[in-house]
C-alpha positions in Angstrom: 8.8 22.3 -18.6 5.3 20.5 -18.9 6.7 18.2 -21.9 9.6 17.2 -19.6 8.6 12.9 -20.3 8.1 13.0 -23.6 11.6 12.7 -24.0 14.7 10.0 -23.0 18.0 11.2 -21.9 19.3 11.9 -25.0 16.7 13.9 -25.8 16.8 15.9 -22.9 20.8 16.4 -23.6 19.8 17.5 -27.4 17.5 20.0 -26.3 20.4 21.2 -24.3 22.8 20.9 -27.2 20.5 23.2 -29.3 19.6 25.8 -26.7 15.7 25.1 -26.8 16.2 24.4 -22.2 19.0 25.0 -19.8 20.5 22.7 -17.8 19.0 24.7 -14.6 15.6 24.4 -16.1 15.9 20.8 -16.2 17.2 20.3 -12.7 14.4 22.6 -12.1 11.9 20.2 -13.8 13.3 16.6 -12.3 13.6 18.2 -8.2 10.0 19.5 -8.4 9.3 15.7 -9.5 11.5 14.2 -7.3 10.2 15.9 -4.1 6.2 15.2 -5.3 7.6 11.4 -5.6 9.0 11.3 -2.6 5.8 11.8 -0.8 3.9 9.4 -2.3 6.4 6.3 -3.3 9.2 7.2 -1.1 12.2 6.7 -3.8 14.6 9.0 -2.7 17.4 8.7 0.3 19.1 12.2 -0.4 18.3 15.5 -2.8 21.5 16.9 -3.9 20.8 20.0 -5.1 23.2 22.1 -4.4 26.2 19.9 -5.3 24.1 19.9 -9.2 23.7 23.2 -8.7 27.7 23.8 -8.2 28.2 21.7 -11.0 26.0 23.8 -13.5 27.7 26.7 -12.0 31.5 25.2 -12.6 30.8 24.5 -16.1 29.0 20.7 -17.1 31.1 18.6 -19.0 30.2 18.6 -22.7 29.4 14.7 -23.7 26.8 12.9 -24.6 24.4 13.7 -21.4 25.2 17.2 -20.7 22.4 18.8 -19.0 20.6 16.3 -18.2 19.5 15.3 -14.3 20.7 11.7 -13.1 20.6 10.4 -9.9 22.7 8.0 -8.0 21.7 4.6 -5.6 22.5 4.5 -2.8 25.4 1.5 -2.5 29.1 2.0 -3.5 29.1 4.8 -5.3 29.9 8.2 -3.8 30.1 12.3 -4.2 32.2 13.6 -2.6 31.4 15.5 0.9 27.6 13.6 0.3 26.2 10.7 2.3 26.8 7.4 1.6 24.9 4.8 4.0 24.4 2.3 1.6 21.0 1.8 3.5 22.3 0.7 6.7 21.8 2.1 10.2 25.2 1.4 10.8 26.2 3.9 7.9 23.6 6.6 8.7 26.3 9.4 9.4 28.6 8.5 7.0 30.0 11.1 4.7 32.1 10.4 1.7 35.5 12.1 1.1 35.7 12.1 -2.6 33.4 10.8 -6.3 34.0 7.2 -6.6 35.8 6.4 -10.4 31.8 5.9 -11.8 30.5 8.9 -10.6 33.5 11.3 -11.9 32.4 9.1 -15.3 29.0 10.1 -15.0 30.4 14.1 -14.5 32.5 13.7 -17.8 29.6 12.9 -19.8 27.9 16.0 -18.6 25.4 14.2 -16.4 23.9 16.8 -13.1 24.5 14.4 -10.1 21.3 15.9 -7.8 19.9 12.9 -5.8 20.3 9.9 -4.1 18.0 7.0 -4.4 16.7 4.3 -2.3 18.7 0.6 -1.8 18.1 -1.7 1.0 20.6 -2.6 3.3 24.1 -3.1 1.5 21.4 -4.3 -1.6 20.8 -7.3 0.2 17.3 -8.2 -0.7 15.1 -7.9 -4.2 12.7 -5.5 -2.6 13.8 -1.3 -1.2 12.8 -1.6 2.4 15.0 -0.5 5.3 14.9 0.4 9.0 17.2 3.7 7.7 14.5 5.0 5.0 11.1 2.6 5.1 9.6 1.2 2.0 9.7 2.2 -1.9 6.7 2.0 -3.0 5.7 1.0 -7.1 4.0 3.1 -8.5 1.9 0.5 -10.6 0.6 -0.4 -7.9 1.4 1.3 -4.0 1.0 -2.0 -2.3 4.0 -4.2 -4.2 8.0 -4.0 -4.2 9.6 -1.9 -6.8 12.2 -4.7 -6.7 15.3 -4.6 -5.3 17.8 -3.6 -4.6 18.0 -0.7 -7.3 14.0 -0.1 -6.5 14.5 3.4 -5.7 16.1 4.0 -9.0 13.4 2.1 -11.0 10.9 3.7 -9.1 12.3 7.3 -9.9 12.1 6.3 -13.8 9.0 4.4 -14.1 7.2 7.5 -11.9 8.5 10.0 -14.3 11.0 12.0 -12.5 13.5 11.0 -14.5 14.5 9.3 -17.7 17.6 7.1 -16.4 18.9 6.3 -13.2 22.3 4.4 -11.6 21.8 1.0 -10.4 23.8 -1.4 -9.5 23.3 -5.5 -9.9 25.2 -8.2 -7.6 22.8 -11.0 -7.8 19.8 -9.2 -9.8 19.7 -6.1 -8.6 19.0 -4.2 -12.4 17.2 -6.6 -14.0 14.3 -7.2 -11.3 14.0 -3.5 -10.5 13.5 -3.2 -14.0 11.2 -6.1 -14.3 8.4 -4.8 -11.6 8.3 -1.3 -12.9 8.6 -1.8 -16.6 12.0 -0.4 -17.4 14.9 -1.6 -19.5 17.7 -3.0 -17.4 21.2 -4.5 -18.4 23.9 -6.4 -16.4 26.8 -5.9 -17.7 29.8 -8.3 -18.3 32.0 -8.7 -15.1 34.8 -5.8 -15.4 32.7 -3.8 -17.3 32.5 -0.6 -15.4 33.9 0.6 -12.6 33.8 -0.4 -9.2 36.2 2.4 -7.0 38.7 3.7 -6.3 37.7 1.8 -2.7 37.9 -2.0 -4.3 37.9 -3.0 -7.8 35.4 -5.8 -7.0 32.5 -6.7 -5.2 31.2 -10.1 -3.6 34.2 -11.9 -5.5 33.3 -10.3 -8.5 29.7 -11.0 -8.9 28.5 -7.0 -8.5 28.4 -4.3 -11.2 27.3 -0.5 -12.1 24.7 0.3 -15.0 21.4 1.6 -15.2 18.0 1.5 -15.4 16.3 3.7 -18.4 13.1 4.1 -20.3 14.9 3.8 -23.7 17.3 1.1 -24.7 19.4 4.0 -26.6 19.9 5.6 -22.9 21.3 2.2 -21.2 23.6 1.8 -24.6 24.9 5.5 -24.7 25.5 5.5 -20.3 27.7 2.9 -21.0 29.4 3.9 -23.7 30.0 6.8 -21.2 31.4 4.5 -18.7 32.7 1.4 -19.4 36.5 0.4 -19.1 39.0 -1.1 -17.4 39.8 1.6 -14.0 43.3 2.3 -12.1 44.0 -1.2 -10.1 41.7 -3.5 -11.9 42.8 -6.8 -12.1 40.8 -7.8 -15.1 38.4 -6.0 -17.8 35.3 -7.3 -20.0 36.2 -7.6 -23.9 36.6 -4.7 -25.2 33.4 -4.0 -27.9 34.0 -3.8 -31.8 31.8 -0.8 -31.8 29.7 1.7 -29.7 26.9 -0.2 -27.9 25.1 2.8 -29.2 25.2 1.8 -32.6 24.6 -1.8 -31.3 21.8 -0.5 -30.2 20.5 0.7 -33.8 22.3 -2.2 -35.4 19.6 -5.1 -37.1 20.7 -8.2 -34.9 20.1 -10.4 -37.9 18.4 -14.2 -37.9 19.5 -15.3 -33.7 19.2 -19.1 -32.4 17.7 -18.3 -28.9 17.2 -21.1 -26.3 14.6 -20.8 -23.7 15.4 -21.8 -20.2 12.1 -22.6 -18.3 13.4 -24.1 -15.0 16.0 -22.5 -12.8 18.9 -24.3 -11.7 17.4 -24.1 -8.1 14.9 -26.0 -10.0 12.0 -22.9 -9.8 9.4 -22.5 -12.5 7.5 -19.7 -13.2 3.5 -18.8 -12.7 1.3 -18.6 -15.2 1.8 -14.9 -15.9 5.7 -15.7 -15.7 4.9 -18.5 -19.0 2.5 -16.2 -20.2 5.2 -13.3 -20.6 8.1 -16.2 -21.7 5.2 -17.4 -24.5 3.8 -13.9 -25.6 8.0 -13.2 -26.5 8.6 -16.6 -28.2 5.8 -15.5 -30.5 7.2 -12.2 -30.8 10.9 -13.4 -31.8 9.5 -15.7 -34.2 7.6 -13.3 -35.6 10.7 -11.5 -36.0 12.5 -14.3 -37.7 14.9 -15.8 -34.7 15.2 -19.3 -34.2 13.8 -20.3 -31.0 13.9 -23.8 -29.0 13.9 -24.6 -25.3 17.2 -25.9 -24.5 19.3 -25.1 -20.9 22.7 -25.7 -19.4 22.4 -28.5 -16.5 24.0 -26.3 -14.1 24.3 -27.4 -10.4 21.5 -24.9 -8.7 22.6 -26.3 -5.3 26.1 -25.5 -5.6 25.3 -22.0 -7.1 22.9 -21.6 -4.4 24.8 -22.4 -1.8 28.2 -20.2 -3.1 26.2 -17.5 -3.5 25.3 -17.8 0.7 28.7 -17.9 1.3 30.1 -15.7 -0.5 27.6 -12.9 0.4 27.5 -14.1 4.1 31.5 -13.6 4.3 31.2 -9.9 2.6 28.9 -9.0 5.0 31.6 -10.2 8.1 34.1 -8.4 6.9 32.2 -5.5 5.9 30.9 -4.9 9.4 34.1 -5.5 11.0 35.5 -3.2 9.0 32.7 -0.5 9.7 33.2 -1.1 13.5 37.1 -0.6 13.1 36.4 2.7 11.2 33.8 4.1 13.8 35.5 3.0 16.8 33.3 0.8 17.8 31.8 -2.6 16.8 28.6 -2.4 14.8 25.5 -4.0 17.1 22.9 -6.2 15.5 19.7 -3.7 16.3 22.1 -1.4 14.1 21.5 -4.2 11.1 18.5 -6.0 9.6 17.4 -9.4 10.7 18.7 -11.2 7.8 22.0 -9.1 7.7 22.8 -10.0 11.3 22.0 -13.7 10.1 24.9 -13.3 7.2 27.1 -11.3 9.2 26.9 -14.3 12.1 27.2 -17.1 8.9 30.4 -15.4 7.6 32.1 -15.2 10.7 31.6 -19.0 10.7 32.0 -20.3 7.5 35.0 -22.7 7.0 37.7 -21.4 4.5 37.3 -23.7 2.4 34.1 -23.2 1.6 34.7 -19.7 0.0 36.9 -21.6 -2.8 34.1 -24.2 -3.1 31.5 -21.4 -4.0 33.9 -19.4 -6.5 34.9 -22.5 -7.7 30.8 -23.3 -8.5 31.0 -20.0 -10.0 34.0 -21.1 -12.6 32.3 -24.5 -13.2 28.8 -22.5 -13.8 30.4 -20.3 -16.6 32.0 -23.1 -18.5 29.2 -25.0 -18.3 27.2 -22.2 -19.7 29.7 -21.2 -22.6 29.8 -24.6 -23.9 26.0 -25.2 -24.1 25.7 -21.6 -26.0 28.8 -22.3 -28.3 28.0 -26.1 -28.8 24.3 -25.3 -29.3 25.3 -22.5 -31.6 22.7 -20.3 -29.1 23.2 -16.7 -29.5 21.6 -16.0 -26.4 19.2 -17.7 -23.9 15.7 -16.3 -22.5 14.3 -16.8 -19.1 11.7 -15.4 -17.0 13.5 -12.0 -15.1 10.8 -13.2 -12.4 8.9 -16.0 -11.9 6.0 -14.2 -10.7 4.9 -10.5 -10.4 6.0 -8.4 -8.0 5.9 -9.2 -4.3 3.6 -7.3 -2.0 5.9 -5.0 0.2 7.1 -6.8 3.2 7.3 -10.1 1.9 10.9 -9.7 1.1 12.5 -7.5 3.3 15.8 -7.7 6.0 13.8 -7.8 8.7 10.8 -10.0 8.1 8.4 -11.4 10.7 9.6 -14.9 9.7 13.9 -15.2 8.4 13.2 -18.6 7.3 10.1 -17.8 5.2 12.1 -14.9 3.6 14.6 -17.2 2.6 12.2 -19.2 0.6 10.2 -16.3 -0.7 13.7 -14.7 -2.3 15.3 -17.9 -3.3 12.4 -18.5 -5.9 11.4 -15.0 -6.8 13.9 -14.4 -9.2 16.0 -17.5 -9.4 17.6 -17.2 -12.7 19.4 -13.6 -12.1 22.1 -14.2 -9.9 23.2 -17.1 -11.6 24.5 -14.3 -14.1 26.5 -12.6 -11.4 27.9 -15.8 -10.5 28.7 -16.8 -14.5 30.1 -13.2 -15.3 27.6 -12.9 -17.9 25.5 -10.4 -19.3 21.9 -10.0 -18.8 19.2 -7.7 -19.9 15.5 -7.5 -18.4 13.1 -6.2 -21.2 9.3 -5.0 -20.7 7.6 -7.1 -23.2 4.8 -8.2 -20.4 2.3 -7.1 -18.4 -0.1 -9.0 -16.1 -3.9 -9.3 -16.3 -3.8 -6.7 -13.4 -1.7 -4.2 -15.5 1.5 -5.0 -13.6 5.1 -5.2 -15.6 6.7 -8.5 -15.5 9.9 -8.3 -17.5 11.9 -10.4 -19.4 15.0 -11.5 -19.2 17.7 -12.2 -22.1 21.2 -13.3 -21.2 24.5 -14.1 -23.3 28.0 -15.2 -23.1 30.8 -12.6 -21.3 31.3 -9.9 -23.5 28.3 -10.1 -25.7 26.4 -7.1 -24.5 26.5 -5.9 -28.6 24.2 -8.6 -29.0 21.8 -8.0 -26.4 21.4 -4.2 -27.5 20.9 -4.8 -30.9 18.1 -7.5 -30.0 16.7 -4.6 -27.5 16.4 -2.1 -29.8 14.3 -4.5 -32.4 12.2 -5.2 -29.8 11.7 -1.8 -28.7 10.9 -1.5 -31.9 8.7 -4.4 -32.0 6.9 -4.0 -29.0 7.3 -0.5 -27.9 6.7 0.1 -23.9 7.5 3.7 -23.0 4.3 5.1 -23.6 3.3 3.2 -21.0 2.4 5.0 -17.8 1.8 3.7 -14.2 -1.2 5.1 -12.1 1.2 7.1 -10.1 2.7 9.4 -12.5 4.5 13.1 -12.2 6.2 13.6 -15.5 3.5 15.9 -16.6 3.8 18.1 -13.8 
C-alpha cells in the first residue's frame, strides 16, 4: 500500500469502512515498516503479529478504528499471554495473563493490537534507553532522544510506521515524546482513562494512558474510544458535554491565554525554547486570543521534591513486590543506576514525607485553579521543553555521572510534571522547529477537565499551522 502515510487513523479506518483495503493489508503495510524501523531507530520491544492476526481472524470490533494497526508501550498495559517488562531487566520474562481494561478498549474500537514499543525502565526518565532493549533513536536526527518515556511510540509515528500510538504520561511522558519528534500529544485529566484492572492509579495518581498521533482528530477520536471511569476506580475526570471529536472541529472562540515563561523549579528556556513560545504568541494573536504573560507562584521546591518521593517510594514497593512474585529479591545489576538510587530513597523515606508531597500536589492544583479562574485565563502556554532534544545518553538510568543526570532532567522539561502533580490536562503541539530542523513542541495546559478546550484550540492550530506534512530524514511510510 505505497500511499499507506498519506492518511491518519481515521482515514485508514474509512478506507476499511468502504472496502477500498483490508484490515490484513494494512497490518501488512505497518509490520513491513515496523521491522525496516526497527533496524535503523530501534522503536520496537515486541512484534505481535500473530495475536493481530488472531484478532483479524476472530472478527475486529466494528468502531471508529477498525482495521487499523496500533501499537502498545511498553509500561502497564498488557495482552494477554504477551510480554510485559515494562523495560526492566527484572521483568524480562514476564508474561501477562490477561488485556489490561485499556487495551480490551483499544479492541472494542476495532484497533489491531500488533506491537509493542520501546519505554525505559518503569518510564523513569525523558529519554527510551535501557539495559533490556538499548537506545531509540529520533529519526530527525539519529544522534538525539526521541524523548521519553513514550519515545518508542513517538518514534514509530514520526518515522511513518504508523499513524497513532499508546503512550502513557506520569510526569511528561506524552507531551515531550511528542515534543522531540513533532507529534501531537495530550495528558489527560487525572481519572480519565483507565489504569487496570491491576491498580486504578499510578504514582498517587499522577500517571495516565493516551496517545501520541499525527492528527489532532486521531488523539480526540482514541479517547472518545476510551475514556471513563473503570471497575474499582475511586474517582473519574468530569464527564465532557460533547465528543472531544467534535471538540476537536469545534471554533474555540476569542481565549485569554497566559504565558508561563519560568518553571516553578525556576528553569527558563533557550533561545529556540522563546523562539518557539514567541513564534506561537504571534500565531494566537493572529488568531484573535488574548495573550499576556501571567503564572501561578507555585512552590517548585515542594513540587520538586514530592515528585522524588513519591516516585522513589513506587519504585520500593514495586521491586519488592517483583521480588515476592519471582521468588526472589530483585538485585541492583538487575535495575538502572538511577532506579537502584529511587528504589534505595524509597525504602528510606520518612512516612511523613509521602503526605508532604501529595499534600504539595493539593496545594499546587489550587493554586493553579485560582490563578486561571481569577485571571479569567482559559488556558496557559509554556515551553513542552526548554531546549531541543538531548543527545542520547545524556538522560538515561544508567548515566556515567547520577548527579549530572539529575540536573540534566530536572531542567529539561520542567514545566510537565507539574501537570501530573496538579491533575491537569496538557497538550504538546508542533508549532516549532529549530534552526537545525529539529521539532520543539509546545505546550498548552488547562484546568481538570478541560480537555474540550484544548482540542478545539488544536484543531485551529492544525489548521493554522499545519505540521503533518512534515517528514523527518528517516522516513518509511512510502515503502
Amino acid at each position: 500500500m505505497k500511499n499507506y502515510a498519506e492518511y491518519d487513523a481515521m482515514g485508514l479506518a474509512e478506507l476499511v469502512a468502504n472496502r477500498d483495503v483490508t484490515p490484513r493489508e494494512l497490518l501488512d503495510a505497518a509490520v513491513t515498516r515496523a521491522e525496516a524501523a526497527q533496524k535503523e531507530i530501534n522503536c520496537f520491544s515486541a512484534m505481535f503479529t500473530d495475536a493481530a492476526e488472531a484478532q483479524i481472524n476472530d472478527g475486529l470490533s466494528q468502531g471508529p478504528f477498525t482495521g487499523v494497526p496500533y501499537p502498545i508501550k511498553d509500561l502497564g498495559v498488557s495482552i494477554a499471554g504477551k510480554q510485559l517488562t515494562n523495560g526492566s531487566l527484572s521483568y524480562k520474562d514476564n508474561v501477562a495473563d490477561s488485556d489490561s481494561v485499556l487495551a480490551s478498549r483499544y479492541k472494542a474500537a476495532g484497533l489491531t493490537l500488533f506491537a509493542q514499543t520501546t519505554s525505559p525502565e518503569f518510564g523513569l526518565t525523558t529519554s527510551t534507553e535501557s539495559k533490556l532493549y538499548g537506545q531509540t533513536r529520533n529519526p530527525w536526527d539519529l544522534t538525539l532522544t526521541s524523548g521519553g518515556s513514550s519515545g518508542g511510540a513517538s518514534a514509530a509515528v514520526a518515522a511513518g510506521v504508523v499513524p497513532a500510538a499508546h503512550a502513557s504520561d506520569g510526569g511528561g511522558s506524552i507531551r515531550i515524546p511528542a515534543a522531540c519528534t513533532g507529534l501531537f500529544g495530550m495528558k489527560p485529566s487525572r481519572g480519565r482513562t483507565p489504569m487496570g484492572p491491576w491498580t486504578t492509579e499510578g504514582w498517587n495518581g499522577q500517571s495516565c494512558h493516551h496517545a501520541v498521533s499525527r492528527s489532532v482528530r486521531d488523539s480526540a477520536a482514541l479517547l472518545d474510544a476510551t475514556h471513563g471511569p473503570e471497575v474499582g476506580s475511586r474517582y473519574e475526570a468530569p464527564q465532557p458535554k460533547g465528543t472531544y471529536l467534535e471538540a476537536a472541529r469545534r471554533d474555540p472562540g476569542r481565549l485569554k491565554i497566559a504565558v508561563w515563561t519560568k518553571a516553578p523549579n525556576g528553569t527558563e528556556g533557550d533561545a529556540e525554547a522563546k523562539a518557539g513560545i514567541a513564534s506561537t504568541v504571534k500565531l494566537l494573536e493572529d488568531l484573535g486570543h488574548h495573550v499576556e504573560e501571567a503564572a501561578p507562584d507555585l512552590d517548585g521546591e515542594a513540587l520538586g521534591k514530592g515528585l522524588m518521593m513519591t516516585v522513589s517510594a513506587a519504585m520500593a514497593m514495586t521491586m519488592e513486590a517483583r521480588g515476592k512474585e519471582r521468588g526472589q529479591p530483585v538485585r541492583e545489576d538487575e535495575m538502572e543506576a538511577v532506579t537502584a538510587r529511587f528504589v534505595e530513597f524509597g525504602n528510606q523515606i520518612p512516612m511523613a514525607e509521602l503526605m508532604k508531597a501529595n499534600q504539595a500536589s493539593i496545594t499546587a492544583a489550587l493554586v493553579f485553579d485560582h490563578f486561571m479562574v481569577d485571571g479569567g485565563y482559559d488556558m496557559i502556554l509554556a515551553p513542552t521543553l526548554s531546549r531541543p532534544p538531548e543527545k542520547l545518553g545524556v538522560l538515561s538510568l544508567s548515566p556515567d555521572d547520577v548527579d549530572a543526570y539529575g540536573d540534566a532532567v530536572s531542567t529539561f522539561a520542567a514545566w510537565c510534571p507539574v501537570f501530573n502533580q496538579m491533575g491537569a490536562p496538557a497538550m504538546s503541539v508542533p508549532l516549532h522547529w529549530t534552526s537545525g530542523n529539529v521539532p520543539l513542541g509546545i505546550m498548552f495546559g488547562a484546568r481538570c477537565g478541560h480537555e474540550e478546550a484544548l482540542f478545539s484550540l488544536a484543531g485551529q492550530l492544525e489548521q493554522a499551522a499545519p505540521w503533518a506534512h512534515r517528514r523527518p530524514p528517516v522516513w518509511f511510510g512510502d515503502i
